[in-house]
C-alpha positions in Angstrom: 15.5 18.3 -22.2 14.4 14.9 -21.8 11.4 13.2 -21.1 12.4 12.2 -17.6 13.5 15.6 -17.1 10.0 17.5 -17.9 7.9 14.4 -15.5 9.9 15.2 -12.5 9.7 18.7 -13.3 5.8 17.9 -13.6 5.8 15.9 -10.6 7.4 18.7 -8.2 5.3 20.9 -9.6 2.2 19.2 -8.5 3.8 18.1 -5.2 4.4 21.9 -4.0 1.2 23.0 -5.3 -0.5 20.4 -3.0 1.3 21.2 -0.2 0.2 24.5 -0.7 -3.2 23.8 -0.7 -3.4 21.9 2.5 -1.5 24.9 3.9 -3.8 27.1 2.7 -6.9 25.2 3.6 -5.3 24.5 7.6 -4.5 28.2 7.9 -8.0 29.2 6.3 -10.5 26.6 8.1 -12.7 28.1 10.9 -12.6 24.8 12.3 -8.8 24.0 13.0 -7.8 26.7 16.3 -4.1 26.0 16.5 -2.2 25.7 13.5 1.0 25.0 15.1 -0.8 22.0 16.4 -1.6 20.3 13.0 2.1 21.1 11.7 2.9 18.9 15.2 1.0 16.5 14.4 2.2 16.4 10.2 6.1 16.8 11.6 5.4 13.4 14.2 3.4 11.6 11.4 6.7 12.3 9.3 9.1 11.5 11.9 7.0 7.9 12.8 7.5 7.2 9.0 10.7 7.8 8.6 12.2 6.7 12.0 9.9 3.7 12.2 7.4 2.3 9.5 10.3 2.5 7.0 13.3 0.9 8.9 10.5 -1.8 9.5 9.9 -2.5 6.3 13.4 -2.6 4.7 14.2 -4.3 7.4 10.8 -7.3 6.6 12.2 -6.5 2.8 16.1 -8.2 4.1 14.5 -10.8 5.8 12.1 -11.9 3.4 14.7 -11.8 0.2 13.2 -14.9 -1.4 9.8 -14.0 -1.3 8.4 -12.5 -4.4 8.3 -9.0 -5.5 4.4 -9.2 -5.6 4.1 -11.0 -2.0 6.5 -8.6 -0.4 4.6 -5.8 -1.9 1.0 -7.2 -0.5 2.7 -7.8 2.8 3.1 -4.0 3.3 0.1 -3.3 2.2 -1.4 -5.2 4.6 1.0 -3.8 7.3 -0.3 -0.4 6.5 -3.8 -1.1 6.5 -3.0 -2.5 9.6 -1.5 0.4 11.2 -3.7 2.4 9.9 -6.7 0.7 10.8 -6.2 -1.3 13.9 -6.7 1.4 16.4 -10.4 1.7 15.0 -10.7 -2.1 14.9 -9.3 -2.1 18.6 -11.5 1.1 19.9 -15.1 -0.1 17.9 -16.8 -1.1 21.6 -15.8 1.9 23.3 -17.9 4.8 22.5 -16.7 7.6 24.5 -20.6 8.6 25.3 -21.2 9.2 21.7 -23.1 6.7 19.4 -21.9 8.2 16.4 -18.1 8.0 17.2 -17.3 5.0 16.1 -20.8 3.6 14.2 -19.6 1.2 11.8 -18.1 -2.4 11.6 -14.8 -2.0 11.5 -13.4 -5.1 12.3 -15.6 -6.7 9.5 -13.7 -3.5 7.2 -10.9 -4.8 8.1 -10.7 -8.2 7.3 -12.7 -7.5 4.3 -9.5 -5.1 3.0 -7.1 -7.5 4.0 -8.7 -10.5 2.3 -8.9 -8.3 -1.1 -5.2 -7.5 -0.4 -4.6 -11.2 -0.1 -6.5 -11.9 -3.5 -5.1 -9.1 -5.5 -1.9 -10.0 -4.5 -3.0 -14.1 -5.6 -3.9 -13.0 -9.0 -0.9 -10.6 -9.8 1.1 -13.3 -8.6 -0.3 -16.1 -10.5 -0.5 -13.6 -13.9 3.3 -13.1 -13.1 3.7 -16.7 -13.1 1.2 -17.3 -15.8 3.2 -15.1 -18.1 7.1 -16.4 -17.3 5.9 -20.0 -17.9 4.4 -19.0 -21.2 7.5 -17.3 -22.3 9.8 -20.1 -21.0 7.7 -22.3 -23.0 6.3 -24.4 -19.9 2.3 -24.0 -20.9 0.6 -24.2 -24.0 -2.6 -21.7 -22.9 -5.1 -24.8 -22.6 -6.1 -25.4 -19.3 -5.6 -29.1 -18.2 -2.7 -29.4 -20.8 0.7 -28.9 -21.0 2.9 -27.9 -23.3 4.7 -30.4 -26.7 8.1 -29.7 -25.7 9.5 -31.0 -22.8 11.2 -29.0 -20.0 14.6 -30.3 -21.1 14.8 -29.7 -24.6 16.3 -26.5 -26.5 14.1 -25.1 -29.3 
């Protein structure tokens, strides 16, 4: 049996456990009345991904061919926090007659996550970079110098 073989194993193992765990926890929890309105809920969350957020993204992926691995990848995270936070961002004025609804800054969250996104996805990039230039011999690993041989030349 090979390695690959016993992770997966591992991997399903711990996928089904957690799903039974949630399902435990929803059918157990004084607070949730309607089960069958949760697995609603899970079953449209699932259908949005799959019929929507993912077709958008392969299809951002097709368009955007030229783009990095790393830039591509930071784009959808961004997307998602987007998605996923935007309808706080959009609702943060509107109260509903409770103060405690919606208490914090979420705008300020927001941009705060997608700047880090940004910069994480800067510095992987530029590490990516960093590294293929080193290996194709274009930088010597002094900052402000470059490397002896030139561009053109074979070693």
């Amino acid at each position: 049996m090979s390695t690959a073989t016993v992770v997966r194993g591992a991997l399903v193992v711990a996928a089904l456990a957690s799903v039974g765990f949630g399902a435990y926890g929803m059918l157990t929890d004084p607070y949730i009345n309607d089960p069958l309105d949760v697995g609603v809920w899970a079953v449209g969350g699932a259908v949005l991904h799959d019929g929507l957020w993912l077709p958008l993204v392969c299809l951002v992926g097709a368009a955007l061919p030229r783009l990095p691995w790393t830039v591509r990848g930071g784009l959808v995270v961004a997307a998602t926090l987007s998605a996923v936070g935007l309808p706080a961002v959009l609702d943060a004025g509107n109260d509903h007659g409770n103060a405690t609804l919606l208490p914090l800054p979420y705008l300020r969250n927001w941009l705060v996550l997608l700047g880090v996104t940004a910069a994480l996805t800067l510095l992987v990039e530029g590490v990516r970079r960093a590294r293929r230039a080193r290996r194709e011999g274009r930088w010597s690993g002094r900052p402000g110098r470059a490397s002896r041989r030139s561009p053109g030349r074979a070693s």
